[in-house]
C-alpha positions in Angstrom: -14.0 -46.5 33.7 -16.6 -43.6 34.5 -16.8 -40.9 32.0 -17.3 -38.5 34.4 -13.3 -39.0 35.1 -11.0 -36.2 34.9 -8.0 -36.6 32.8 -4.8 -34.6 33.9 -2.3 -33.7 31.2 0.2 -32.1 34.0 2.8 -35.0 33.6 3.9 -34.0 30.6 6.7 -31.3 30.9 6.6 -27.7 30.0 9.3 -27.7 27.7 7.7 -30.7 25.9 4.4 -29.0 26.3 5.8 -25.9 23.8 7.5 -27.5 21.5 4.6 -29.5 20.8 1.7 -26.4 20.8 4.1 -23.9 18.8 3.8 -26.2 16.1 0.2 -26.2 16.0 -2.2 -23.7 14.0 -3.3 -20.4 15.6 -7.0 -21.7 16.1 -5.7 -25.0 17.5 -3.9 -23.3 20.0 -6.7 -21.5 21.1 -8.4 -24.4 21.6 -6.1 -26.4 23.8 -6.7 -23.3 26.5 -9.7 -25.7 27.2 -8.3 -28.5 28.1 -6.5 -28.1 31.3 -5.7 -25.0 33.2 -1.7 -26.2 33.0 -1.9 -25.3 29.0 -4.0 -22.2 29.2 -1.5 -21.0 31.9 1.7 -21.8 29.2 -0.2 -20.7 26.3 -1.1 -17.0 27.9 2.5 -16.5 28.8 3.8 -13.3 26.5 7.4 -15.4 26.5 5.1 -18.4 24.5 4.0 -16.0 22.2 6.8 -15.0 20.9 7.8 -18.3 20.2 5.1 -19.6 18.1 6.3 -20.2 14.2 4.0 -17.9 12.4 2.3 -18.0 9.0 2.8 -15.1 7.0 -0.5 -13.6 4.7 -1.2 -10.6 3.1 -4.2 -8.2 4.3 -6.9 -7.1 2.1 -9.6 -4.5 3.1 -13.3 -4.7 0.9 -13.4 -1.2 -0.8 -16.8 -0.3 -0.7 -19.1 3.3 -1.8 -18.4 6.1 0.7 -22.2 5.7 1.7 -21.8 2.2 2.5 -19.0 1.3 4.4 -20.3 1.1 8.3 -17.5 -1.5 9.0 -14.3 -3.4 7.9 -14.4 -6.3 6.3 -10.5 -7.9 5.5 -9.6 -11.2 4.0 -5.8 -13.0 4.3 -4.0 -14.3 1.1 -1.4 -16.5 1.2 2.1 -14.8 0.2 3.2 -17.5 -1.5 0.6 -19.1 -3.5 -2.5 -15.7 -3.2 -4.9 -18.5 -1.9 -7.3 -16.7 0.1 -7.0 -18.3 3.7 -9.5 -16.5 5.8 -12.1 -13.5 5.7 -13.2 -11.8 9.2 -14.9 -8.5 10.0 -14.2 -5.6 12.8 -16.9 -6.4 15.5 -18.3 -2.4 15.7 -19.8 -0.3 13.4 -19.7 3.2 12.9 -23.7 4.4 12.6 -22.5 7.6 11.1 -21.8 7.7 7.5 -19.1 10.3 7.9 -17.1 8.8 10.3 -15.9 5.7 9.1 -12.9 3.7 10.9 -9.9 4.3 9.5 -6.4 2.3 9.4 -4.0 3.5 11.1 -1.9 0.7 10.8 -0.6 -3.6 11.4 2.1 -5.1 13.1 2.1 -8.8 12.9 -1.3 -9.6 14.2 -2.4 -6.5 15.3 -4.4 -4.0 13.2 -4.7 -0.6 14.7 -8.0 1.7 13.9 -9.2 5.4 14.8 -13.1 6.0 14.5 -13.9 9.9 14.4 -17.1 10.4 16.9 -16.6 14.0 16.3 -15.3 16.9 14.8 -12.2 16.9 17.4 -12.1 13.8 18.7 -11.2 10.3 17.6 -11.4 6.8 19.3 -8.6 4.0 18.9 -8.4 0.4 18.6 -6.3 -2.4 18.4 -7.6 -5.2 17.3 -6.4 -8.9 16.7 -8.7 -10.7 14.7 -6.7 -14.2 15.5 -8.4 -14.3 18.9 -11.4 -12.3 18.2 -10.4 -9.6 20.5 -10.3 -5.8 20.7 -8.9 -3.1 22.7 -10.2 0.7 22.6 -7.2 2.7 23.9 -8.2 5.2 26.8 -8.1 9.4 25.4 -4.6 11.0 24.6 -3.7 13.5 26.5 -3.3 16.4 23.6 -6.7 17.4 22.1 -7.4 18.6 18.7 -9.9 21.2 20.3 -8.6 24.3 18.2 -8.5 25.6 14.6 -5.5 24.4 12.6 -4.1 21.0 14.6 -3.5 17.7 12.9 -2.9 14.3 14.8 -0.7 12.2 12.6 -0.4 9.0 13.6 1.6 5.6 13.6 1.7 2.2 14.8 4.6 -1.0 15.8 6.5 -3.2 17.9 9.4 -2.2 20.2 11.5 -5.4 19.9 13.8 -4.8 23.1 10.7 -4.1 25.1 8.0 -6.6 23.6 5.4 -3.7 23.6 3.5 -2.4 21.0 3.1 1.1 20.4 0.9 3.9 19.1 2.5 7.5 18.0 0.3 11.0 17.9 2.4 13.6 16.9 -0.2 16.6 17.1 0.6 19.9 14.7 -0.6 23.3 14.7 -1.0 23.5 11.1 -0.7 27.1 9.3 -2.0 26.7 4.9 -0.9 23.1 5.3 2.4 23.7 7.1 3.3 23.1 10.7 4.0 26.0 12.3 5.3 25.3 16.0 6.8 22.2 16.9 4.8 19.4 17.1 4.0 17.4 20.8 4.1 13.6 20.6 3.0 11.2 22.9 3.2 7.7 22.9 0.8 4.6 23.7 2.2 1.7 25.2 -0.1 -1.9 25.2 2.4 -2.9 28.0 1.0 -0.1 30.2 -2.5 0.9 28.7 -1.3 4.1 28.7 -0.7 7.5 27.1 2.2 9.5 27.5 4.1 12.4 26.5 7.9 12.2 24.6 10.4 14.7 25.5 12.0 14.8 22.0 10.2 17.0 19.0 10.5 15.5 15.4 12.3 18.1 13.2 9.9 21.0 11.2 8.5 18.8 8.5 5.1 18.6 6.0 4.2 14.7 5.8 2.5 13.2 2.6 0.6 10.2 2.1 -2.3 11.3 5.0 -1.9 11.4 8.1 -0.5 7.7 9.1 2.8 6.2 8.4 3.6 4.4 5.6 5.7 1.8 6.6 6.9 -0.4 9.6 9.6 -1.9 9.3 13.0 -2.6 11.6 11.6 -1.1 14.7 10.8 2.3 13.6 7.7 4.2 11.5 8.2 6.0 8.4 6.5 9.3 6.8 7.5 10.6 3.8 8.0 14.4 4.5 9.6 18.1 3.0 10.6 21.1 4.8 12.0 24.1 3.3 15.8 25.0 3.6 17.1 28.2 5.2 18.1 29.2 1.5 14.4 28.4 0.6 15.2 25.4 -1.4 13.1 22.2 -0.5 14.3 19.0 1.2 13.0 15.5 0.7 13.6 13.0 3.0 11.9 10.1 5.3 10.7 10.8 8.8 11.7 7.8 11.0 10.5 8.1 14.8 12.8 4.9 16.3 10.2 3.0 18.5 12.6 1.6 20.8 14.8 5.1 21.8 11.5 7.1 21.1 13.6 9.2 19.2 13.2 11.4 15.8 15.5 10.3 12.0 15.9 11.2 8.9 16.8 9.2 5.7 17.6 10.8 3.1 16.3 9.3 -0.3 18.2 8.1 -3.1 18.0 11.1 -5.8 16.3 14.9 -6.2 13.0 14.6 -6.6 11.2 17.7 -7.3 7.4 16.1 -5.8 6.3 13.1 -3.6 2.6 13.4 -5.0 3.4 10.1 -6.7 5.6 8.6 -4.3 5.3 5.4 -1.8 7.0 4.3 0.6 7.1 -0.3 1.1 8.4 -2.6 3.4 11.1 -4.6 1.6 12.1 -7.8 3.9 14.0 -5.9 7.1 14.4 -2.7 5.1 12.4 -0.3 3.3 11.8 0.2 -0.3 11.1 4.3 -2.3 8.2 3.6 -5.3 8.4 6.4 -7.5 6.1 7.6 -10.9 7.5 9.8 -12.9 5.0 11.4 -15.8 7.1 13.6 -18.5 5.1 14.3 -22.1 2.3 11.8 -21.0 4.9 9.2 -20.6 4.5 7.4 -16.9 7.5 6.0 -15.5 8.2 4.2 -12.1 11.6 3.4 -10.5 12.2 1.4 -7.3 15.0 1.4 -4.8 15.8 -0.4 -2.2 18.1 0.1 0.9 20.2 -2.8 0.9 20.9 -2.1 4.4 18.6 -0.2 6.1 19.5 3.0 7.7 23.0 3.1 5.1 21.9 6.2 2.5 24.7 4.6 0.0 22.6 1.2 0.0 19.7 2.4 -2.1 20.0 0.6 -5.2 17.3 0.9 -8.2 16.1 -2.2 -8.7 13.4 -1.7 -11.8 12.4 0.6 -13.8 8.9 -0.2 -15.5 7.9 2.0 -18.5 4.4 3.0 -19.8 4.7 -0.7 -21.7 4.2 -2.3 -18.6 -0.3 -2.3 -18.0 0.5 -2.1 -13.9 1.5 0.1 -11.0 3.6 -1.0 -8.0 1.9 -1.4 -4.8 4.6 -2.7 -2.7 6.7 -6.0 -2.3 5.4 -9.7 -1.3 7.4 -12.1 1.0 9.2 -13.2 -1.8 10.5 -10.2 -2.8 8.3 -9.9 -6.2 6.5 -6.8 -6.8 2.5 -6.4 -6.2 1.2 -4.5 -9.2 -2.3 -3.1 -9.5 -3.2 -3.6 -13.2 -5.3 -1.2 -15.4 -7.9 -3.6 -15.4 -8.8 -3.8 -11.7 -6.6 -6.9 -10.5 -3.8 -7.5 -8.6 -0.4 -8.9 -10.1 3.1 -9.8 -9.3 5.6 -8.9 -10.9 9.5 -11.2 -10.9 12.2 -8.9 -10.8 14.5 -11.3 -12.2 12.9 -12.5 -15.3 10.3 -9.5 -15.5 7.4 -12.2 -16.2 4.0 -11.2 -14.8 1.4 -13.0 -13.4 -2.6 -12.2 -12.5 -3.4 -13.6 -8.6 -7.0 -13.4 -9.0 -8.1 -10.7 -6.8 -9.6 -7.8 -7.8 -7.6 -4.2 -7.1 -11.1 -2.4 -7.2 -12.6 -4.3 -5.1 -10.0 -4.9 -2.4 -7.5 -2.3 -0.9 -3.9 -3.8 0.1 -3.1 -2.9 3.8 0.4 -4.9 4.2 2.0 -7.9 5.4 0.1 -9.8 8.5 1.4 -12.1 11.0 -1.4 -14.5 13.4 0.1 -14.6 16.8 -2.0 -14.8 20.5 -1.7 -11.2 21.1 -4.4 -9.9 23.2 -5.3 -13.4 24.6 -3.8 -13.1 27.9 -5.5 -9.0 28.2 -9.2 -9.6 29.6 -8.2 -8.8 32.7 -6.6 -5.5 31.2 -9.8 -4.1 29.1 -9.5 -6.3 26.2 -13.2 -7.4 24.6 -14.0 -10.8 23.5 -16.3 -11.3 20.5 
């Protein structure tokens, strides 16, 4: 037989095809879009991607000295075991030592970056590492070309729709306060494009930066105040649902009287409230979950950790322990149900947590639609 002869893999049948490649690693399925033009058709399909059975990780980003960083450099740990699985780094770099990209925010494979070229503008990115592509998002349509706005920003998945999606919510800020109501626009990856949301999130002040603090369930989260009409202050969580496009509020599970020292965490489906409390030099951090998310009378405290404890709580791993970063510059989990505590080998100084991560093909099917290969 010739070498030269072609071999056809079109007898076997779709179904078969699937159930056979959804089983296979992420860089294996990659590479069977080189064999025949049959598999690269079924593997582009979005419907295919949504049916692959995915590894979960956790995503690191290299801390580096301010005057050093020119681009990201991110490693995946296993959830289960903290085994490092892979290290990659974002393809562009930023040649100006002020204007580093920043995270904005994951969702399963996706990690979403803003790179400040100047004073009043910022470009966007979403990037999958998986498939070593990248997307920069065309301009929003509101500007920060005046004194006093902020863009605050956030970034998910709409379930019903199967699209990811960027939120801008941009502020006219008065000493630190917004002081009209906010526009919002929304980018959709289906579309490639920007566009404006009717609804206005309620007066609020966010804390925690500028991006949201958890994805989770649909919707993005911001920790936020706003003062009462009998001048009292109200703490609560901004959600902005990413399916309706519309504006919540949770409210959280006692009176606090700051959120300087609080966190919100993805817990499983729901959301988790990570709280220090410092009284006579004593630190003290409580956690609640919400049992079932969106039901205020789910919280439930779940630990307490006292001064005696050498750790504080970053968020929660897959298996619902809690990620502690230790007084001396490492990473730890922590078992709820027996308290014991154990070091995973990675150092807290040298690597920033950036959340849960998900490989999937996302992006692989877009280089028709602007996405870049590298």
């Amino acid at each position: 037989m010739s070498d030269n002869v072609e071999v056809s893999y079109d007898f076997l049948p779709d179904d078969i095809v699937t159930q056979i490649l959804i089983r296979l690693p992420i860089k294996s399925i990659i590479t069977c879009t080189s064999i025949c033009k049959t598999w690269k058709s079924l593997i582009q399909k979005s419907t295919f991607h949504h049916s692959i059975n995915n590894n979960h990780y956790l995503l690191f980003r290299k801390r580096y000295p301010c005057d050093k960083e020119i681009k990201g450099e991110y490693s995946l740990h296993n959830n289960y075991d903290f085994t490092e699985h892979t290290r990659f780094d974002f393809p562009l770099e930023s040649h100006n030592d002020e204007r580093k990209f920043r995270l904005v925010g994951t969702c399963n494979s996706l990690i979403c970056l803003s790179h400040k070229i100047s004073k009043y503008i910022d470009e966007l990115f979403l990037w999958n590492p998986c498939v070593r592509k990248y997307v920069k998002l065309p301009s929003p349509n509101g500007t920060l070309l005046a004194m006093g706005k902020r863009a605050y920003m956030g970034f998910g998945f709409d379930s019903k729709n199967r699209d990811y999606k960027v939120v801008r919510m941009l502020c006219h800020i008065h000493m630190g306060i917004p002081k009209y109501q906010c526009e919002v626009e929304v980018y959709s990856l289906c579309t490639g494009e920007w566009r404006m949301v009717t609804v206005s999130p309620p007066k609020f002040v966010l804390f925690g930066g500028e991006k949201a603090t958890g994805s989770v369930n649909g919707a993005l989260h911001w920790l936020a105040f706003r003062e009462t009409d009998d001048h009292n202050v109200h703490r609560f969580i901004l959600v902005f649902d990413l399916v309706g496009e519309v504006f919540q509020e949770i409210v959280l599970p006692e009176i606090i009287h700051t959120l300087d020292l609080a966190n919100i965490s993805v817990y499983g489906n729901s959301i988790a409230f990570l709280l220090l409390k410092e009284c006579l030099n004593v630190g003290r951090q409580i956690i609640w979950v919400m049992k079932e998310y969106g039901v205020v009378s789910s919280w439930t405290k779940v630990l307490t950790i006292d001064d005696y404890v050498p750790g504080y709580a970053m968020g929660f791993r897959r298996n619902g322990e809690v990620l502690l970063s230790t007084e001396e510059g490492l990473y730890a989990s922590l078992d709820l149900e027996n308290q014991k505590m154990k070091e995973l080998g990675i150092s807290s100084d040298g690597f920033s947590l950036v959340g849960s991560y998900v490989e999937s093909l996302v992006l692989l099917d877009m280089a028709a639609n602007g996405a870049v290969t590298y």
